[in-house]
Every structure is written in C-alpha cells, then in structure tokens.
PAKOL-726115 format. One record per residue (C-alpha): x, y, z; residue in one letter. Coordinates in steps of 0.5 Angstrom, whole numbers. Example, Ala and Ser with C-alpha at 12.3 -4.5 7.8 and 13.67 -1.06 7.14 Angstrom:
! residues 2
SITE    east   north      up   resn
SITE      25      -9      16      a
SITE      27      -2      14      s
//
This chain:
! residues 372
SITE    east   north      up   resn
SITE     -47      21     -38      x
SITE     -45      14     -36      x
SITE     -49      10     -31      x
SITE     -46       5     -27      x
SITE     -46      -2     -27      x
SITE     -49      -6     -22      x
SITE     -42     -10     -23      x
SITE     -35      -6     -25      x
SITE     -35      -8     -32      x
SITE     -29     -13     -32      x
SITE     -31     -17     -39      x
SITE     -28     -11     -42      x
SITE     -22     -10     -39      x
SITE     -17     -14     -39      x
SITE     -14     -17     -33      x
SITE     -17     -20     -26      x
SITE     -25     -19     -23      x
SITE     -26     -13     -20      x
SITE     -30     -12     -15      x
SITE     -37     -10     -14      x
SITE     -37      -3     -13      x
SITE     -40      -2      -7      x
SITE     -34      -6      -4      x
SITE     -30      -1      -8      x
SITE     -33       6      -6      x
SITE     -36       4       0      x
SITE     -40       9       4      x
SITE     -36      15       6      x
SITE     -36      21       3      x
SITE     -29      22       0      x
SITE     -30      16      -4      x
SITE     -36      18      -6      x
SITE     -32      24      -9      x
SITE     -28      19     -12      x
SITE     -33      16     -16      x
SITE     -36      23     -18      x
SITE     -30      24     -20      x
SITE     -28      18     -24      x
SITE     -35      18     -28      x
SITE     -34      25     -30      x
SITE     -26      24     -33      x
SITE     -28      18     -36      x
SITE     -32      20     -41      x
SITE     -26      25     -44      x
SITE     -20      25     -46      x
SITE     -16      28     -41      x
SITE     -10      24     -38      x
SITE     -12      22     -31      x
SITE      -7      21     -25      x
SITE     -10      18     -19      x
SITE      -6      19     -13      x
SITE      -6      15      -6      x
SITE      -2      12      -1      x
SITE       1       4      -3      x
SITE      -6       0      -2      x
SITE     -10       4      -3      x
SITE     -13       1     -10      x
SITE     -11       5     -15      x
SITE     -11       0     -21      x
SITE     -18      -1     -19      x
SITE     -19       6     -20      x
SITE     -15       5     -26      x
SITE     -19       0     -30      x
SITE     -26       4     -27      x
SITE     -24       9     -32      x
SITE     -22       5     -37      x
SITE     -30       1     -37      x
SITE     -33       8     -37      x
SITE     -29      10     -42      x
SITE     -31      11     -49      x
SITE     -25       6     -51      x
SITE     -29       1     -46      x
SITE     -27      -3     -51      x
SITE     -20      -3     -53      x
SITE     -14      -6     -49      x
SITE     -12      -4     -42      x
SITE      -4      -4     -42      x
SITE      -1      -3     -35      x
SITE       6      -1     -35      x
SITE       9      -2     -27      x
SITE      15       3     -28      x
SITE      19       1     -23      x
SITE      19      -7     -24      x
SITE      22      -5     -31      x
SITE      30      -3     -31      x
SITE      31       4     -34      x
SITE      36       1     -40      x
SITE      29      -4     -42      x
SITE      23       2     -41      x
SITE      25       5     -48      x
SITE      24      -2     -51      x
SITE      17      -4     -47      x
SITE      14       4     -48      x
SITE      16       4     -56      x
SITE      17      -3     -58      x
SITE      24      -5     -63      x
SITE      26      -6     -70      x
SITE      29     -13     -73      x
SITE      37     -11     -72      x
SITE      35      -5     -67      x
SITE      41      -8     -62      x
SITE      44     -14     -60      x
SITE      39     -20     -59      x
SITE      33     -17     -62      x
SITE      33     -22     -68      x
SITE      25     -20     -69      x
SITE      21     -13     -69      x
SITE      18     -13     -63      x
SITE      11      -8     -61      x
SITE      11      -3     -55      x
SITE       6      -2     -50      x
SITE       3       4     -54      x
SITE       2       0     -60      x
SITE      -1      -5     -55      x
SITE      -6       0     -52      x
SITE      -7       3     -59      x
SITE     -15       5     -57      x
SITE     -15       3     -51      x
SITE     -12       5     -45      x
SITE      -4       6     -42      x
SITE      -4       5     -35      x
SITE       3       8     -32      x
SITE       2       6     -25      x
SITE       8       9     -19      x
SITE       9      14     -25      x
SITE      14      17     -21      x
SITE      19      12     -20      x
SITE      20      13     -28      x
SITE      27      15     -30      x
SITE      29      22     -31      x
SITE      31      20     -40      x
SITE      25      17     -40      x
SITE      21      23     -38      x
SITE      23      26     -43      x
SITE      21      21     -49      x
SITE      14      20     -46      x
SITE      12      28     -46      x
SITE      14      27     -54      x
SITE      10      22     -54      x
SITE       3      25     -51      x
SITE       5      32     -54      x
SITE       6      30     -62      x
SITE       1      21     -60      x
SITE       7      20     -64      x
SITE      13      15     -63      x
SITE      19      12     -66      x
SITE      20       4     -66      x
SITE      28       3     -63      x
SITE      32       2     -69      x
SITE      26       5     -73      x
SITE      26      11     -79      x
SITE      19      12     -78      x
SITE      14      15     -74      x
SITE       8      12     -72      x
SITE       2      15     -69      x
SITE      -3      13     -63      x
SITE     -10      13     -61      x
SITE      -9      12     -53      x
SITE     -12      14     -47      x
SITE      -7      16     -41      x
SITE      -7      14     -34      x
SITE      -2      14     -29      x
SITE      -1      13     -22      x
SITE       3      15     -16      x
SITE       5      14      -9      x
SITE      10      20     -10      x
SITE       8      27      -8      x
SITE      10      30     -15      x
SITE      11      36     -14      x
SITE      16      35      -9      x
SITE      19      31     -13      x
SITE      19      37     -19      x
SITE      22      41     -13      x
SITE      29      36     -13      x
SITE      29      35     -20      x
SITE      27      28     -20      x
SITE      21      30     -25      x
SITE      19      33     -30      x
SITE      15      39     -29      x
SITE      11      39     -36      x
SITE      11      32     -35      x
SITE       7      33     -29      x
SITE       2      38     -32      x
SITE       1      34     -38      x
SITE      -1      27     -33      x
SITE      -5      31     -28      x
SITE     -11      33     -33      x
SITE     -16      31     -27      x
SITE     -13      28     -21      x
SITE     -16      24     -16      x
SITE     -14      22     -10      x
SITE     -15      16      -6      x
SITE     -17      16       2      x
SITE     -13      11       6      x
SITE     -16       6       9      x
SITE     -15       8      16      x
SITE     -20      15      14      x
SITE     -25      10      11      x
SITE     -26       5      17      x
SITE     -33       5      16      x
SITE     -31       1      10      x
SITE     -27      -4      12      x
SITE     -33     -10      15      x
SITE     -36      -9       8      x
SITE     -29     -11       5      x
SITE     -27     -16      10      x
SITE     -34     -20       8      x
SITE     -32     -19       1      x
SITE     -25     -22       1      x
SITE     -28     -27       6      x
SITE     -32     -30       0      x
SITE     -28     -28      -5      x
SITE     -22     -33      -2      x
SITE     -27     -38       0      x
SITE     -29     -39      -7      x
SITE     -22     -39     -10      x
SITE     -19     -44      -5      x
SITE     -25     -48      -4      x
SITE     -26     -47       4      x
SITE     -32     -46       8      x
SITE     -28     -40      13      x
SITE     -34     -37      16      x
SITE     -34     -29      17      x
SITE     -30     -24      23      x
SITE     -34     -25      29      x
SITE     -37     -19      31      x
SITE     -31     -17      36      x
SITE     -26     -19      30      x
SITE     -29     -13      26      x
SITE     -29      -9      31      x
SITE     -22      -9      32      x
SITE     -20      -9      25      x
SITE     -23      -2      24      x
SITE     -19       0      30      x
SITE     -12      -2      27      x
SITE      -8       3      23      x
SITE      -7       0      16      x
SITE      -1       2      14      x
SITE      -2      -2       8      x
SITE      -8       0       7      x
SITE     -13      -5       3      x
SITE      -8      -9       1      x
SITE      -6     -11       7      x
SITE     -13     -12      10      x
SITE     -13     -16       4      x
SITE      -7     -20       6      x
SITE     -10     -21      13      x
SITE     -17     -25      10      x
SITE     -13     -28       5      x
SITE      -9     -31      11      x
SITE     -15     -33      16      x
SITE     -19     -36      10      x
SITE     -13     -41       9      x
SITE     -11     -42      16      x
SITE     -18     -41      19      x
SITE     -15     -38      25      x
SITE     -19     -31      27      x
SITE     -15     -30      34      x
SITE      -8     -31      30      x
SITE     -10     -27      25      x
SITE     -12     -21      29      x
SITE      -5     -23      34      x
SITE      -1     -22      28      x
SITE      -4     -15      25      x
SITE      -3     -12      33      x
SITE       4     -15      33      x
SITE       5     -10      26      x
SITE       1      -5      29      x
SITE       6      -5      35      x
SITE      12      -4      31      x
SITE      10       2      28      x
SITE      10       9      30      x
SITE       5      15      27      x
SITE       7      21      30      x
SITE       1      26      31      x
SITE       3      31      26      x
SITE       0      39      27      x
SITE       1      42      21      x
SITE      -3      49      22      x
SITE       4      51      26      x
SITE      12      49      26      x
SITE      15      43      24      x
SITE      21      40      27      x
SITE      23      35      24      x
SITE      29      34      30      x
SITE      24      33      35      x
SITE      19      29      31      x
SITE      25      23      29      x
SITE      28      23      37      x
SITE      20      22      40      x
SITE      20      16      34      x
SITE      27      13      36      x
SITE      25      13      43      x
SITE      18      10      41      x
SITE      21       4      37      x
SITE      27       4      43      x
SITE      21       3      48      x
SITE      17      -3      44      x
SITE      24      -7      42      x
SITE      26      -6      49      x
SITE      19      -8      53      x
SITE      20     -14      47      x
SITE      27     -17      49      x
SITE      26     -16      56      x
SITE      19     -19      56      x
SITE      22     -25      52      x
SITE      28     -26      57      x
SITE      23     -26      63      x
SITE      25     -19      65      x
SITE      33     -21      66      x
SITE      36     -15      65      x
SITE      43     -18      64      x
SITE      41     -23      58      x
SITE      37     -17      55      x
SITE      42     -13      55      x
SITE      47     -18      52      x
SITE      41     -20      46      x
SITE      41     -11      45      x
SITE      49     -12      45      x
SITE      49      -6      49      x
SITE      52      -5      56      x
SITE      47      -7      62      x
SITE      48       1      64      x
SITE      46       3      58      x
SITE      40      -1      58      x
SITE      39       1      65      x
SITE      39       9      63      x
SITE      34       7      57      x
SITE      28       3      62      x
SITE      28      10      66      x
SITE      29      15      60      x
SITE      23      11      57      x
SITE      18      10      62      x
SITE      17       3      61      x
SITE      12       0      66      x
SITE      13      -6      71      x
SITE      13     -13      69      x
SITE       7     -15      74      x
SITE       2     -10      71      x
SITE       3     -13      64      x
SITE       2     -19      67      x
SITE      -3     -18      70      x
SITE      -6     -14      65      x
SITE      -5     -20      60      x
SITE      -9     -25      65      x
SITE     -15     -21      64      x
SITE     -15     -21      57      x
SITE     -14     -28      56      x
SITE     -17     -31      62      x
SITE     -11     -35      63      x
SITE      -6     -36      67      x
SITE       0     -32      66      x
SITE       7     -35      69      x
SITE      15     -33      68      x
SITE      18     -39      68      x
SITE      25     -43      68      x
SITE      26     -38      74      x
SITE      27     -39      81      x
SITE      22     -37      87      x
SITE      28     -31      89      x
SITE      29     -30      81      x
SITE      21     -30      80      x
SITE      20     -24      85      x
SITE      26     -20      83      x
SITE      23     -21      76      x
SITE      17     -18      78      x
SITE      20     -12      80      x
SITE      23     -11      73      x
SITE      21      -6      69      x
SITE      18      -9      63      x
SITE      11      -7      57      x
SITE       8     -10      53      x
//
C-alpha cells in the first residue's frame, strides 16, 4: 500500500498546490475515514465518486486519488460539467474531426484523449445532461469512443473520478440520472463531512489560509485572535471550506478581524437551519411555515432597526400595510428595542443612541418592538 507523503504531491498533478495533508484531513475521525478510504481506492481502478455538500473539498479529494494513483504520472483532466453547455459537452468529453460541423476547420481532441493514462475528473456529475449520460456509459463500458464527425473508434487508458453535490439516488428516482450510470461511477464512494461537522479543524485551516494568502499578496496580516477562532468555530458554514476560506482571503487583504467576523455573523443571520428529526414523520408544510416566519422575523427586526423602530417607515420600506406590519411583530415575538440596545452597548462597550428623533420620538421608539 502507498504511504503518504509529507506534502500532497502536486508535482504530479496538474493544477493549483495542494494543501499539506494535515490541513486537509485534520483531526476528526470522519475525515480520517476519508483518508482511509481514499488510500485504499486509489490503488485500483475503480471509478471513485466523491460526495459532499458545496465547499467541502472535493476536488482536493480528487487530485489525492490521482497522486496515490498508479497513473500518478499522467495527466489530471477535470471536466466542470455544469460550466459547459449540453450542445458543447459531446465535443469537450469526445473531441471532433476536421468538417465535423460548422467551424471546426481543425481536428480537435476531447478531454478522454486528454486524460489518456491519467485521470478524468467529472466534478458535479450530476448536473450532466440526460443525452450525454448515455454516451458516457458506452464509454466506461467498451474504454471506447468515437470523435464527432469521426468513422472510427479510439480507446482509452483512463481512470474516473467524478464528484457530485447532488443526492443521486433521488435524482435516479425522477428520472434525472441514469441508474447504470450511477452504478458504473459509484465504485467506492467517499463522502465528505461539512465543515460545520469538523469544527475542530477549522483553527488549523484559518492559519493555513492565513499564511497561505500572506505569501500570495505579500502582507504581513497576523493570525485570528483567540476569541476570533472561537467565534469562527461557532459559525455555521453553509459553504463550508470555501467560504471560511474566502473569509481569511478577505481579512489578509483588508486586515480588519472584527469586520471579517461582522460580515460572517451578518450571513449566518440570514440564513436558517431547521432542527430536522429524522427518526419519525417529516412534514414538510410545518418546516417551511416555521422558516418563513423565521426569515420574516430577521428582515422585519432589520428594517425596523434601520428605520429606529418607526413602525410607519418600515412598513412602507416592507410595501406592506402598517397593520400587517403590526399583526407580524406580535405573530413573531420580536422583542423590544431597548433590550437590544442595551445588549449591543454591552458587547461593544459603546454608547448606543437612536438618532435624528426627537426626546418624545426617542421614547416611543424605545417601546417599539425590535431584535437584533
């Protein structure tokens, strides 16, 4: 069996520098699974299909299995199926002849002739459109594939890995994937945890991304404080990797820490996680009224805050009536703007003051339900 190097091995594969491994497995036993796993499937060569939420780092996963790989060596082809239009995939996957069709003056290889001994990476698989499915099977069926415009066919030494965000088997359900398909790609699975599962990790990836941007943009940023990594383990991460990732990117540029974290609270607040149980009925109808009512609660709280509780302005900025406005407050709960006022002063030790009102106006507003 391969042993891992101390660094991924990106002099063999094509493409941007992978991370050193302890930045990629971390610590958690789900991701040691992972890396179990993905040294056991790289040795074969059975098709891998890596599965996980967007921003998990599934391509890193991808070009791992190709560096383990025995075609270590060859070419790492990644194909970005829903990048490419369906009329213009068929050409990318098989490649054209000279006069195939209307402006192709010259033969043109495919990304299978690409990858030839290497590896085909098919990332977000399952956005591939349906005709194309078909053609792809043949493919991993016969290692043979005709050019368009072509009269013969041509065989291939590839290795297939594709990724998907998608819960396939659904998919397969409704007729939006094959089903031969998907047990030709799903040799050995791998699935991917979310970021929000492997918080312990994310201190470990915030200084590698730290350094990591500091060397690319020339600045000196300093680490997260203590608290800072605190908070962002406490964050939900719907975006996983890549949006941690994007956070650092932004405080390296503007080193800022409390605004980097500002802006990270501001999108956690938008969004909204149900508490799911799946060990008994689901119903759907209930879930989705709790979550408007969640999201009507956050904008509502906003809006009233922005307009210092004027009930009449947030309504009209809502284009709703002020008594729909009214019924909303007391249907959500929203608490009262002086507790979150007061609650604001204590977290930023500064003064807080509802402004360009007058001293009648100012304690009406205070009365007026708001959240933060």
């Amino acid at each position: 069996m391969s042993s891992w190097p101390d660094r991924a091995e990106h002099n063999v594969v094509s493409g941007p520098e992978l991370p050193p491994l302890d930045v990629v497995f971390g610590s958690t036993p789900a991701m040691e699974a992972v890396r179990t796993k993905l040294l056991q499937a790289a040795e074969t060569n059975i098709p891998v299909l890596i599965r996980g939420a967007s921003g998990t780092g599934k391509e890193i996963i991808a070009r791992l299995v190709h560096a383990n790989s025995p075609w270590r060596n060859g070419p790492f082809v990644k194909v970005n199926c829903p990048a490419i239009p369906g009329t213009l995939m068929e050409s990318e996957l098989f490649g054209y002849e000279r006069g195939a069709f209307t402006g192709a003056y010259n033969r043109k290889p495919g990304r299978f002739e690409a990858a030839n001994q290497g590896t085909l990476f098919l990332d977000e698989i399952g956005d591939l459109d349906a005709g194309l499915q078909a053609k792809l099977l043949q493919v991993l069926q016969d290692g043979k594939f005709c050019r368009i415009g072509g009269e013969s066919d041509h065989s291939v030494d590839v290795r297939i890995v594709s990724a998907t965000n998608h819960y396939l088997e659904d998919d397969m359900g409704s007729g939006l994937f094959r089903e031969d398909l998907f047990y030709r790609l799903d040799g050995i699975s791998i699935t991917l945890p979310t970021l929000a599962e492997r918080s312990v990790d994310i201190p470990r990836l915030v200084e590698y991304f730290v350094q990591h941007y500091n060397e690319a943009f020339s600045r000196r940023t300093p680490q997260f404080s203590d608290s800072g990594i605190k908070k962002l383990m406490n964050c939900q991460w719907h975006g996983n990797v890549r949006e941690l990732e994007n956070v650092v990117r932004r405080y390296v540029i503007f080193g800022q820490e409390d605004a980097s974290l500002a802006d990270v609270d501001r999108r956690d607040d938008l969004l909204y996680t149900p508490e799911i149980s799946l060990d008994g009925d689901i119903s759907l109808k209930q879930i989705t009224r709790r979550a408007v009512r969640e999201l009507e609660h956050k904008i509502i709280s906003r809006v009233l805050l922005t307009h210092h509780g004027n009930r009449t302005s947030a309504a009209r900025a809502l284009k709703i009536s002020y008594r729909a406005l009214m019924y909303k407050i007391r249907e959500s709960g929203i608490p009262r703007l002086r507790s979150i006022v007061e609650k604001r002063t204590e977290s930023s030790g500064k003064e807080s003051t509802i402004v360009n009102q007058g001293p009648a106006e100012q304690k009406h507003a205070m009365d007026i339900p708001v959240t933060d």
